[in-house]
N, C-alpha and C positions, 0 to 999 in steps of 0.2 A: 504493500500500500504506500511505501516511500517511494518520493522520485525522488531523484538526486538531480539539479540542472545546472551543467556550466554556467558562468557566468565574467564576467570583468569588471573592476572597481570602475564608478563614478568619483570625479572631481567633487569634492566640497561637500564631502559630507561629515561635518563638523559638527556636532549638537553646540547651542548655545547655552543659554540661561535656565532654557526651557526646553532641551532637546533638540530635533530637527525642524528647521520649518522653511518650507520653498514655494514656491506656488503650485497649485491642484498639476498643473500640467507636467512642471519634474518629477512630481513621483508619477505621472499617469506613463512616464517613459517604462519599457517593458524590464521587467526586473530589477526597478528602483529602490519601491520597497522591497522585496525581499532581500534583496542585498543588506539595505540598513538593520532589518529583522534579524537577518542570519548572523550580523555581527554583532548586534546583541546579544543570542543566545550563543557564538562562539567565545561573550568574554565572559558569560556565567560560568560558576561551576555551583556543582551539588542540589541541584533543584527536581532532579530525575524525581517521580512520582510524587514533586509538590504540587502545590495551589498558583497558577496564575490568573489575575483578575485584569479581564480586557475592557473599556469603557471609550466611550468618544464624545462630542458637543454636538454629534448628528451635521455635520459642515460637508459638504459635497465631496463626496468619494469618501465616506466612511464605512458604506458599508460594505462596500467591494476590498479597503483593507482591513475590515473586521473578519472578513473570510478566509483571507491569505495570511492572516496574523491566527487564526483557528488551525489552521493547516498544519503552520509550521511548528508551530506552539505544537501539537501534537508527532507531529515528528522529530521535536527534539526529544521530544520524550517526558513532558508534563502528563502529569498523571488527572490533572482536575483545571479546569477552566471554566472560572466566573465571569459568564457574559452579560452587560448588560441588554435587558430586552430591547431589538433594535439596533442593537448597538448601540444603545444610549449608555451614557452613565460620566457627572459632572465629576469632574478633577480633584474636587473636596470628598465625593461618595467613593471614589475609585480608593483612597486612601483609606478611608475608615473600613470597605470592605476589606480590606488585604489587612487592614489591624485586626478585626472583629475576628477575622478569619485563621488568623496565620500565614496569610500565602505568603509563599516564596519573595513575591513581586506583580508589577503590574505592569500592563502599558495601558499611556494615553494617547486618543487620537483628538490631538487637539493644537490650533493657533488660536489658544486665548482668546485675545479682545481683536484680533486681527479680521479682515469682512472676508465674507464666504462665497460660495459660486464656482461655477466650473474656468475662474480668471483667476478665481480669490488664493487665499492663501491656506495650505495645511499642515501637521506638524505630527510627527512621533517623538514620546517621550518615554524612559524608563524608570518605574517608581523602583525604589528597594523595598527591603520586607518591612521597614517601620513604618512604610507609606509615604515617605518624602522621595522627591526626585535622585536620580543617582546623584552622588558625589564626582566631582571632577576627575579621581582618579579611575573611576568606572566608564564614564564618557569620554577617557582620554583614550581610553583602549579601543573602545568602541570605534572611537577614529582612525586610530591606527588599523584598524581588523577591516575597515571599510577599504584602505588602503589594498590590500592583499587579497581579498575577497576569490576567489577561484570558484567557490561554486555555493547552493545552498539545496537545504532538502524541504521539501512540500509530502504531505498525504496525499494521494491521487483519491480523493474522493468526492461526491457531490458536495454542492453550498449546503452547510448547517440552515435549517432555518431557523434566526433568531427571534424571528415574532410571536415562536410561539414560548410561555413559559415553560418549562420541562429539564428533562435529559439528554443526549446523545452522545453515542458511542462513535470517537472515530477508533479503533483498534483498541490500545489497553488506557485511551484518554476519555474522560466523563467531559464532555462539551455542557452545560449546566447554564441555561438560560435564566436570568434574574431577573425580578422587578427591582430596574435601579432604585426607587425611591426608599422602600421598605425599609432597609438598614439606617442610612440616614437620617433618615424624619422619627428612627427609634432611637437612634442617640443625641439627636437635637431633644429629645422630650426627654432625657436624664438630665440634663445640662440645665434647660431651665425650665422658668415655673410657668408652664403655658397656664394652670388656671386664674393665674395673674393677669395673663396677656389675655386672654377670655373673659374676663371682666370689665379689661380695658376697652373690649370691640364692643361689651354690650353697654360700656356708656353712654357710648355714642363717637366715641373715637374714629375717625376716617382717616384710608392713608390709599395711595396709588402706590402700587410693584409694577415694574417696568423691566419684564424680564427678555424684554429686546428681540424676541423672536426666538431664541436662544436656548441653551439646555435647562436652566433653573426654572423656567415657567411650570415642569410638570411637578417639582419642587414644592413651590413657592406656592400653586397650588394647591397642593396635598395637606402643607402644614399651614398656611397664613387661611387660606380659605377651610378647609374642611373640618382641622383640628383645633386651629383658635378660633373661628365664630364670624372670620372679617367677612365683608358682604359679597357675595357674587358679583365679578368683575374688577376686585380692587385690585389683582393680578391681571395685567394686560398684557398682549402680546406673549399668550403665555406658551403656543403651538413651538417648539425648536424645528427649523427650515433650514434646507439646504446654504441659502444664499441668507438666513438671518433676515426675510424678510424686506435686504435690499438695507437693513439696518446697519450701520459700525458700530460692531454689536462689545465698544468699548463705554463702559459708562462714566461720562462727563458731564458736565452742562452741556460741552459743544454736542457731541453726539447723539445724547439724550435731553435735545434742546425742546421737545412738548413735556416731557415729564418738568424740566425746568421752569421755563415757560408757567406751566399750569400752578404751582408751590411758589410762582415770586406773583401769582394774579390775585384777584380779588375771592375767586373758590376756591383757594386753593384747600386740601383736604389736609389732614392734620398732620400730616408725614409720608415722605416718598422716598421711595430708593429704588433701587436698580440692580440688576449685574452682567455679568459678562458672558462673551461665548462658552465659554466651560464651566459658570459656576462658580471662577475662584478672586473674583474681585464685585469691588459693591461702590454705590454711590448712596448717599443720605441727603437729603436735602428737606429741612423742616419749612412751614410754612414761612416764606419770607428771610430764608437763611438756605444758603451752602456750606456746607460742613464739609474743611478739606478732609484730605485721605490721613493728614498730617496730625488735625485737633482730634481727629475722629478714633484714631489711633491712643491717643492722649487721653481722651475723657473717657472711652471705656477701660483706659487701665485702670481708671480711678475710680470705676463703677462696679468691675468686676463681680466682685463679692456680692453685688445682688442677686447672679444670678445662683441656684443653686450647686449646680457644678464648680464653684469658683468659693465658694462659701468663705472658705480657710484660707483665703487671700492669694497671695501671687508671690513666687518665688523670685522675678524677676521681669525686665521688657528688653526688649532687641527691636532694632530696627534699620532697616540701611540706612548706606549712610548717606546717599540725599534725601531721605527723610527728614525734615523739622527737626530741630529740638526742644520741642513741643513735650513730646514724652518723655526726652532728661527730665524737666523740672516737676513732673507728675512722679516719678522713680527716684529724685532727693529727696522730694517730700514725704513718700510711703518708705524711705529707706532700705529700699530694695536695688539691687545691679540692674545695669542699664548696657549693652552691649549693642555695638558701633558694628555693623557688617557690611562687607561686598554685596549690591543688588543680587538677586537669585533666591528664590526660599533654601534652595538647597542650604544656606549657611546658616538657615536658624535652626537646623533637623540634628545636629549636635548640642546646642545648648538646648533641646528641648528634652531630647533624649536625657540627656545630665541634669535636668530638672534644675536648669539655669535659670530658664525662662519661663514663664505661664503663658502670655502673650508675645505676640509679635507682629510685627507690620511694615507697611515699605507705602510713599507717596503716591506708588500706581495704583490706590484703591485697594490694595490686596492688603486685607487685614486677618488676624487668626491668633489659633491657641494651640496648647499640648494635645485636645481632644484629637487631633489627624497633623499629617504633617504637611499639609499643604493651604496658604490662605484661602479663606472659605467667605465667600458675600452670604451667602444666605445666613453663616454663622452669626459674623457682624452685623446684619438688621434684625436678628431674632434678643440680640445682644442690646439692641437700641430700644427696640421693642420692650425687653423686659425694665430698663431704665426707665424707659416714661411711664409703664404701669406703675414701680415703686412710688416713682417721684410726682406722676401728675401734673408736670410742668410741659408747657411749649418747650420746642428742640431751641427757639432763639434762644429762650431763658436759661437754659442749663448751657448754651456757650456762652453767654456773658458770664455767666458765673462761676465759667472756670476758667476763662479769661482775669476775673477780679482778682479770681487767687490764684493762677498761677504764671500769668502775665499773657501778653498773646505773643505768639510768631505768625508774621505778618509772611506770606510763603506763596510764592508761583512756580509754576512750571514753564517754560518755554521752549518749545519742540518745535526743530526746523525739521523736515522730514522729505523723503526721498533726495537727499542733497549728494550729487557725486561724491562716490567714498573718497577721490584724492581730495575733495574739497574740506568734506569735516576732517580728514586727518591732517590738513593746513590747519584750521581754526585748535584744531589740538596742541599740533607741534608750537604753535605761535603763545598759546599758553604758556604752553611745557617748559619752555625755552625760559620767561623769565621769574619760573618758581622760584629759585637761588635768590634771587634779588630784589622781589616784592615786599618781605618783610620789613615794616616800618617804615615803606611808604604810606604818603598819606596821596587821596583825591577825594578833592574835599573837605567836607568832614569826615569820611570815611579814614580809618587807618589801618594797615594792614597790619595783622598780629602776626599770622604765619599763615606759609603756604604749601602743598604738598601735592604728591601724588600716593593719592591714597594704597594702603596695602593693609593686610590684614593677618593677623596671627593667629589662628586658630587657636581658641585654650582648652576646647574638649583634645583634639587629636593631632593640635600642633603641626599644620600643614600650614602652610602660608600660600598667600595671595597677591602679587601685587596689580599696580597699570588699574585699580577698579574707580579711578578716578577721579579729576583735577580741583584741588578745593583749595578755595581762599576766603581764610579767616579773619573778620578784622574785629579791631577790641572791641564793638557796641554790641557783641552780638552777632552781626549781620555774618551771611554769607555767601559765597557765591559756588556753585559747584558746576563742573562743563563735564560732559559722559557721553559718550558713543552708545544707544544701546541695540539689546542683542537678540530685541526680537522683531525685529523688522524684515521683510525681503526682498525688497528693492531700497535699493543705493543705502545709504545710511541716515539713523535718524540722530544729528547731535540733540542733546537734552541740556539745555540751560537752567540750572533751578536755584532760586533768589531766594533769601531770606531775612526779616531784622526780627530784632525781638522790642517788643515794646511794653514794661511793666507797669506804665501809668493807667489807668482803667481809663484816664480822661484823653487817651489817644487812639483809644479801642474801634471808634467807628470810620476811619479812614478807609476809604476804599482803597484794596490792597494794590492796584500797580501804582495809586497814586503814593502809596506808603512804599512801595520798595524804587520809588521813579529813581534815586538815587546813586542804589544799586542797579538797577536796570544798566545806568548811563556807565557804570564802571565794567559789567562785564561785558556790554558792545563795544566799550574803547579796548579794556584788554585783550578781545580776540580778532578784532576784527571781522566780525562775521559777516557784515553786510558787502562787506568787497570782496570778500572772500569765496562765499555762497552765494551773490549773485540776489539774498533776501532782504530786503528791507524789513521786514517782520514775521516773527516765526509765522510757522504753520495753526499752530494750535496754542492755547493759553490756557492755560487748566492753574 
């Protein structure tokens, strides 16, 4: 029932941040995926007669690699395969399965918050057995083995059907079709106290989900409508579609500019959020306020403890490091550790695992806990959720209030995007070039404290990191950070991201580019990016 097929390596098959990700059409070339497959399971060892758990965002051509990942997954010699129905199953469920479970490992068939369609973009990733993404030194081999690839092995047998729930046998492998929700939406109801959140819908409390077309709708769903009480239709767009409905199905203001839109108008309902192509990031926006990914990160560390999974407090926060530090001054104050990381969740699945951390989070929306090892949206709005049951207050009201105490970080993002890769890595090297020498310069009133390129030391497992990215520090607070990132695929996307901190309450309502205009003006003149990139102004403002 094995075939074995020659084969020849493809150029550039490097996982990123988040695995592979190229457009539908590279991997639609004939043995693209399998290639990538086969060198995953050539850099495994010991998993013969374990649990692999297969999941995807439902994104075009998922389910035709849901098949060829059945296959081979059976022919390497997996003993048990947890599929989700469809081939569905969101990035935060895939992880909690392979907890819940024991497997071995998983893969995800997903690009994130990237758009869908047979143009759009697709992506494999490999989870480990704790449920977080591989570690670099597992996807470094991976590349390497992509490198050398000479052939791969497939089951010759008919397509599984995944629609139906059940069994199947391909040889001595259990093919085991799942209701992706099930598991998930039973460890969301240990975590917190939905008959809290159930009392708050029968208030009269109203909120719009905005689950983009996307994999969370069948989610979001199951537990905001069916099992807390919210009314028929406060999940919208809740069908997951090929093409995402035509959505970019990343949640921002800009993207998710009607759910926006509706929360800054005159009806707006009493709390809205959002999330992403797979599940694994979220947007909050209360009536008459946007909550960055930054504060949002911050005031649930400080809330934690209402929910009841969290009871006993928090051992610690992590957060990349163009993150805010937003959530330093919330981890002085609860006197707990606070841990600076390289973008990637990969790098918080050590300090979680060593029970460093409780929470975690990164400025992309992607926020989360110990309960899986990958940031989870639907976690973080069930998280929001349970806050305004306790407290009963408007979302404005509890950011001013924790603004009063623990000062604001005034914070943007600016993303120039599909920009000639020689272009951003001028606008890099132009940086790079006068880190040495920045230090106590002043422009302005700006003064530089210090400057770097970022690296990182691992203190679970003592690997290091460096090149994760360009930061300048000046005494007020502020800051500036410049990043290439990694999940893009076309040309590259530079990330500009600004920050000041401001502890006066009476400086709190400034509208933020006008609060960072400042800073804005110092990292355009330090990089040059506009003559450089051909932009006068990024792409996206978030």
């Amino acid at each position: 029932m094995i075939r074995t097929v020659p084969t020849q390596p493809f150029d550039g098959q490097k996982p990123g941040t988040s695995g592979l990700r190229k457009k539908v059409p590279v991997f639609q070339q004939p043995h693209y995926v399998e290639n990538f497959v086969q060198s995953i399971f050539d850099t495994l060892e010991g998993f013969a007669g374990k649990t692999l758990v297969v999941g995807g965002d439902g994104r075009y051509y998922n389910r035709e690699v849901v098949q060829k990942i059945l296959k081979m997954a059976a022919a390497a010699g997996f003993g048990r395969i947890k599929v989700g129905q469809g081939g569905l199953m969101s990035t935060p469920a895939v992880s909690a399965v392979i907890r819940k479970y024991g497997a071995f490992g998983g893969i995800v068939l997903s690009a994130s918050h990237n758009p869908g369609g047979p143009d759009g973009d697709f992506g494999i990733k490999y989870n480990i057995g704790n449920g977080g993404p591989a570690p670099e030194k597992i996807t470094d081999a991976v590349f390497a083995r992509t490198k050398s690839i000479s052939e791969f092995k497939i089951a010759d047998v008919p397509n599984i059907d995944i629609d139906k729930l059940g069994e199947t046998a391909i040889g001595d492998t259990i093919v085991e079709v799942v209701d992706p929700v099930t598991d998930y939406a039973e460890l969301m109801g240990r975590l917190f106290d939905f008959d809290a959140i159930r009392e708050l819908f029968k208030s009269g409390f109203t909120m719009r989900f905005d689950a983009m077309s996307a994999i969370t709708g069948p989610y979001a769903r199951r537990i905001i409508e069916d099992q807390l009480g919210a009314a028929a239709g406060t999940v919208v767009n809740a069908t997951p579609l090929p093409d995402f409905g035509g959505h970019h199905p990343d949640p921002n203001p800009v993207n998710a500019k009607e759910l926006y839109d509706l929360m800054m108008g005159p009806n707006a309902p009493d709390f809205g959020a959002a999330s992403d192509g797979d599940g694994d990031r979220n947007l909050i926006i209360g009536r008459g306020i946007f909550v960055t990914p930054s504060d949002s990160l911050a005031i649930l560390a400080a809330h934690t403890h209402l929910a009841p999974g969290y009871a006993k407090g928090i051992s610690g926060i992590a957060r990349s490091m163009p993150t805010s530090l937003a959530a330093d001054q919330v981890a002085k104050a609860m006197g707990v550790g606070i841990y600076e990381t390289p973008t990637g969740w990969k790098f918080f699945g050590n300090l979680l695992d060593a029970d460093r951390v409780t929470i975690c989070g990164e400025e992309s929306a992607g926020t989360g806990s110990n309960h899986v090892r990958e940031k989870d949206g639907l976690w973080a709005v069930l998280l929001w959720l349970t806050l305004l049951a306790k407290r009963r207050q408007p979302t404005l009201d509890i950011v001013r209030e924790h603004w009063a105490k623990y000062g604001r970080n005034y914070y943007s993002r600016h993303d120039y995007e599909a920009v000639p890769t020689e272009a951003a890595n001028a606008v890099m090297e132009a940086v790079r070039s006068q880190i040495p020498s920045l230090p106590g310069k002043s422009f302005g009133a700006l003064k530089v404290k210090s400057a770097d390129d970022f690296a990182y030391h691992d203190p679970v497992d003592g690997s290091d990191s460096k090149n994760q990215g360009l930061r300048v520090l000046f005494d007020n607070g502020s800051r500036i950070v410049y990043r290439l990132s990694g999940t893009g695929t076309e040309g590259a996307t530079l990330r500009v991201y600004l920050e000041r901190y401001e502890a006066d309450p009476a400086h709190h309502a400034i509208e933020t580019q006008a609060a960072l205009a400042d800073v804005i003006a110092v990292a355009r003149q330090l990089s040059g990016i506009a003559e450089k990139t051909g932009m006068a102004e990024p792409s996206v403002v978030t």
